[in-house]
Every structure is written in structure tokens, then in C-alpha cells.
C-alpha positions as a Markdown table, in Angstrom:
| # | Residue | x | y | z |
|---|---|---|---|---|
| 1 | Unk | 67.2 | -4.4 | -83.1 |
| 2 | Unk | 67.4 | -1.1 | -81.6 |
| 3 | Unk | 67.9 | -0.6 | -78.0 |
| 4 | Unk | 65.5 | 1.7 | -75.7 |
| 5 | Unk | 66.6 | 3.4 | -72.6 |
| 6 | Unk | 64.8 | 5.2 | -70.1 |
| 7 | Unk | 65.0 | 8.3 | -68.5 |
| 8 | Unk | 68.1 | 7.2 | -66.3 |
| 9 | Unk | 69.8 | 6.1 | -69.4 |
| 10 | Unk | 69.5 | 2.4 | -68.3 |
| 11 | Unk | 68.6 | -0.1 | -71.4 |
| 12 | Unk | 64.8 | -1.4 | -70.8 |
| 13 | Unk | 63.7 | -2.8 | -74.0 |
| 14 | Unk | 64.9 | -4.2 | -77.6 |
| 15 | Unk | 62.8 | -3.3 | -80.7 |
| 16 | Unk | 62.4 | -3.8 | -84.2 |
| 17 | Unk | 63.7 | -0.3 | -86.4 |
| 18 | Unk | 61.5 | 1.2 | -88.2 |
| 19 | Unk | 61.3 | 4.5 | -89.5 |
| 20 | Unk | 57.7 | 5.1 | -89.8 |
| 21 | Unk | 57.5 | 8.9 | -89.2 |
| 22 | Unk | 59.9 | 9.6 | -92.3 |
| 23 | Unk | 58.5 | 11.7 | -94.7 |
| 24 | Unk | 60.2 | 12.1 | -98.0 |
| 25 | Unk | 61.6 | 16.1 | -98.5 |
| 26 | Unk | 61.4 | 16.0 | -102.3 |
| 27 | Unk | 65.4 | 14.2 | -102.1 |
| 28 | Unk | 65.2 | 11.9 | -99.1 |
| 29 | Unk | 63.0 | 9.7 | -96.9 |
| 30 | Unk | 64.1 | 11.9 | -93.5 |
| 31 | Unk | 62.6 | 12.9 | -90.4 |
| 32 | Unk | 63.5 | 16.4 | -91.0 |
| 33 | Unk | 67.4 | 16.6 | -91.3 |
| 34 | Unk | 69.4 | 15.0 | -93.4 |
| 35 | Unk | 70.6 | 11.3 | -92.9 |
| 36 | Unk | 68.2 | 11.2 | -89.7 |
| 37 | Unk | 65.1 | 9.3 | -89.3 |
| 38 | Unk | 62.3 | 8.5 | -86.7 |
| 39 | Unk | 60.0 | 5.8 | -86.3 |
| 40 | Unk | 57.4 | 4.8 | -83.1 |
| 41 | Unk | 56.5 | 1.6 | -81.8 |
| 42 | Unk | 54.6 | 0.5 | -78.5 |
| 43 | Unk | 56.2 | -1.9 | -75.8 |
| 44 | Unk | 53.8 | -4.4 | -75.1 |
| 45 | Unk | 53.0 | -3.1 | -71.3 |
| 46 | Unk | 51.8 | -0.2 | -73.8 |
| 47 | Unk | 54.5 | 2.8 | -73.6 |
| 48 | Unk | 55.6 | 4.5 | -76.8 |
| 49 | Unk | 59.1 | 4.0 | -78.0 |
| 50 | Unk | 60.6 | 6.5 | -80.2 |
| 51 | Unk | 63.3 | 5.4 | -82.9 |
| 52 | Unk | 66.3 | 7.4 | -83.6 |
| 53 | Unk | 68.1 | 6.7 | -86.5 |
| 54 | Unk | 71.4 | 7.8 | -88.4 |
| 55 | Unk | 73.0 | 7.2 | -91.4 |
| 56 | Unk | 75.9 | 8.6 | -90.0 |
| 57 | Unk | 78.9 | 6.7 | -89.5 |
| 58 | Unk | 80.2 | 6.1 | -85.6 |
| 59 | Unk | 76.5 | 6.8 | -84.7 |
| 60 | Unk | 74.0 | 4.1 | -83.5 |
| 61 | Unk | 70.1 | 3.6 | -84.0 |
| 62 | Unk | 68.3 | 4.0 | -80.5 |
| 63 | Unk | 65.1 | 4.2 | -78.9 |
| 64 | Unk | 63.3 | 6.5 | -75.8 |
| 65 | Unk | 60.2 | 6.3 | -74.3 |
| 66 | Unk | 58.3 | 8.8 | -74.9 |
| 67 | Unk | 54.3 | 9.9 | -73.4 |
| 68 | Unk | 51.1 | 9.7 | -75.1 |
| 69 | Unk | 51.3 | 13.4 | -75.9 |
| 70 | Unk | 54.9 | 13.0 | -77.1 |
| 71 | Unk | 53.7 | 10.3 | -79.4 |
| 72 | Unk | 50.9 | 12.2 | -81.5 |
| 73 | Unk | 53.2 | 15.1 | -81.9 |
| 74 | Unk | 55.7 | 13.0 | -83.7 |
| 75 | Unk | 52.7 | 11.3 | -85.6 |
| 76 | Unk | 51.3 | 14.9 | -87.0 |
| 77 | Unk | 54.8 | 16.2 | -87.6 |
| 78 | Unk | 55.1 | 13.5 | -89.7 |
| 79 | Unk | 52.1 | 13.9 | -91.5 |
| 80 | Unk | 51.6 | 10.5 | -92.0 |
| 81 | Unk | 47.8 | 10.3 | -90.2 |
| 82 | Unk | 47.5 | 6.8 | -91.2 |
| 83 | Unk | 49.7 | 6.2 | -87.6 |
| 84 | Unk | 46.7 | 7.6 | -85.5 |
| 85 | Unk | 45.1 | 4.3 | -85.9 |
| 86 | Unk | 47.6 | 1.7 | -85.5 |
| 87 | Unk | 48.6 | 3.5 | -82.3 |
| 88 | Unk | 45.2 | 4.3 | -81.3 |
| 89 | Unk | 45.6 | 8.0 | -81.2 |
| 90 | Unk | 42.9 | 9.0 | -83.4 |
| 91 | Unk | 40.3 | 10.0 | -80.6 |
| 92 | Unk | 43.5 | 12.4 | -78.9 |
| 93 | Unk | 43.7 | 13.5 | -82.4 |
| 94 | Unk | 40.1 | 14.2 | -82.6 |
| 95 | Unk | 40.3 | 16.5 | -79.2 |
| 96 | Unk | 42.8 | 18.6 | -80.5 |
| 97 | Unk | 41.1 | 19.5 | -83.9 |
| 98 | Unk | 40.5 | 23.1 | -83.8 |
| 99 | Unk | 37.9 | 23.9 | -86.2 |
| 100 | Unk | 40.3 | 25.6 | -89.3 |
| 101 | Unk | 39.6 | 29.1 | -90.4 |
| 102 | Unk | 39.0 | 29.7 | -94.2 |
| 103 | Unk | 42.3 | 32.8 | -94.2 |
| 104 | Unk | 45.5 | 33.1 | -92.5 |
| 105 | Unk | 47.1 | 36.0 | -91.6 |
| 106 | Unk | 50.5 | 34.8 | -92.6 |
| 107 | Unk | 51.9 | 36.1 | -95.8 |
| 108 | Unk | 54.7 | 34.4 | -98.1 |
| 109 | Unk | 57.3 | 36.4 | -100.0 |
| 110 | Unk | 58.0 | 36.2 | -103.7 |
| 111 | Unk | 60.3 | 37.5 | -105.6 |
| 112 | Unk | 59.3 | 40.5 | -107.7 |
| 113 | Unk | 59.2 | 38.2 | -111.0 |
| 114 | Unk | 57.3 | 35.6 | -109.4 |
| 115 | Unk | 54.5 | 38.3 | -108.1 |
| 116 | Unk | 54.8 | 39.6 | -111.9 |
| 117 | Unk | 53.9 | 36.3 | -113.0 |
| 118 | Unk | 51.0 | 35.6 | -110.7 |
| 119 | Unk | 49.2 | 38.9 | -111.6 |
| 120 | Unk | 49.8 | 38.0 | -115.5 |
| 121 | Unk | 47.9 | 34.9 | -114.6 |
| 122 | Unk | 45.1 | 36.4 | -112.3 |
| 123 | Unk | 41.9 | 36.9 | -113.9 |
| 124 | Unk | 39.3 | 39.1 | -112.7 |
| 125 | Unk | 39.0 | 39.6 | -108.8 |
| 126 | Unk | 40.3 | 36.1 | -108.8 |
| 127 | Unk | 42.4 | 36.0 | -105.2 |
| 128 | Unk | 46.5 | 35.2 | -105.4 |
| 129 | Unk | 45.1 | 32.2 | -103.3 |
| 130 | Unk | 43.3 | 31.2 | -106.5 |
| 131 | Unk | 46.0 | 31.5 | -108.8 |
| 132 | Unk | 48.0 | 29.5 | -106.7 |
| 133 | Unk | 45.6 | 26.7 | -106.2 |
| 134 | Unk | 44.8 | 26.5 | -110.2 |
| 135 | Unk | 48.4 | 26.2 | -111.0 |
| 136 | Unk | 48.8 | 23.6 | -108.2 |
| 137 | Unk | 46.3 | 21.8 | -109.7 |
| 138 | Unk | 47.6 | 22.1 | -113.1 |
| 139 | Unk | 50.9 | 20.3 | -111.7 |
């Protein structure tokens, strides 16, 4: 059981762990940094709880309430959309959708031998976009 405390530090709830909004970083399940991990959970009056947890010795698992807002953040930084529904987020979710645009203007750096590598592959007025997406799918 994990303990949740307010915003006066004052213990208001005890909760199952989970770690629900772990996502695995190609080594670890982990919430973003290593030996940490999140979940969520609802009290039944309907307020979100959000799990910390540590694989850290001398450190203990907790919980916090968090808003409604709070809540779908943690459930799209997790990527895990799955969560929208068992918490009843998906319509919030649905209000924030900004319709996505085709491009981006952000750019990635490569090393000179990757780039070489990519133009050897490119074919044509095939985009580095497309390279990258055929060797993705290749994978």
C-alpha cells in the first residue's frame, strides 16, 4: 500500500501501487529516470492520485493528488493512451488535439557518416524523411 498526502503534507488515503505510466526506455520499465516510476489511480470520491515510486534504498513509494489537468499530462507523457479510458480522460484528450501538420520545422543532427549513409540510400527526389521511414520499416 502506498500512502497519499495532500497538499499540507497530511496522509489522506492508502492505495494499491502501481506503476502504470512506466514506459520501457529500451533498458528499463521507468517513468523517465532511472530506478523511478509513476503510476495513477482515482480515490473513490474521484480525485487523481499520483504514484511515486523508487528503487532506491532508504526511499519510500508515495502518493499526491493531483487535478484533472495534472492527470492527462502524466497519461500522454507516458504514452500509454490506453489510460484515457479507464480514467475517463479521453473527451479532455479529445479537446486538446490540435490537428498535426504534415512538416516540422525542427531539424535532428547526424553525424557526417550517418548523413553519408542516408544520401547513399536516397533515391531520386525521395525526401531524408523517406529514407528514414523505409529503413524504419525495414527494422
Amino acid at each position: 500500500m502506498v500512502k497519499v498526502y495532500d497538499e499540507n503534507m497530511e496522509i489522506i488515503a492508502d492505495v494499491d501501487y502501481n506503476n502504470n505510466l512506466d514506459f520501457w526506455n529500451g533498458n528499463n520499465w521507468t517513468s523517465g529516470s532511472t530506478g523511478r516510476h509513476k503510476g495513477i489511480t482515482r480515490l473513490e470520491d474521484g480525485r487523481f492520485v499520483l504514484i511515486h515510486g523508487s528503487d532506491w534504498q532508504g526511499e519510500k513509494d508515495y502518493g499526491e493528488l493531483i487535478s484533472k489537468d495534472q492527470a492527462l499530462k502524466e497519461i500522454l507523457d507516458s504514452d500509454d493512451l490506453d489510460l484515457l479510458d479507464e480514467f475517463d480522460l479521453r473527451d479532455e484528450y479529445e479537446k486538446t488535439i490540435i490537428k498535426e501538420k504534415d512538416w516540422s520545422t525542427k531539424s535532428i543532427k547526424v553525424s557526417r557518416t550517418v548523413y553519408d549513409k542516408l544520401t547513399g540510400i536516397k533515391q531520386g527526389n525521395e525526401s531524408y524523411n523517406d529514407v528514414i521511414l523505409k529503413l524504419l520499416k525495414n527494422k
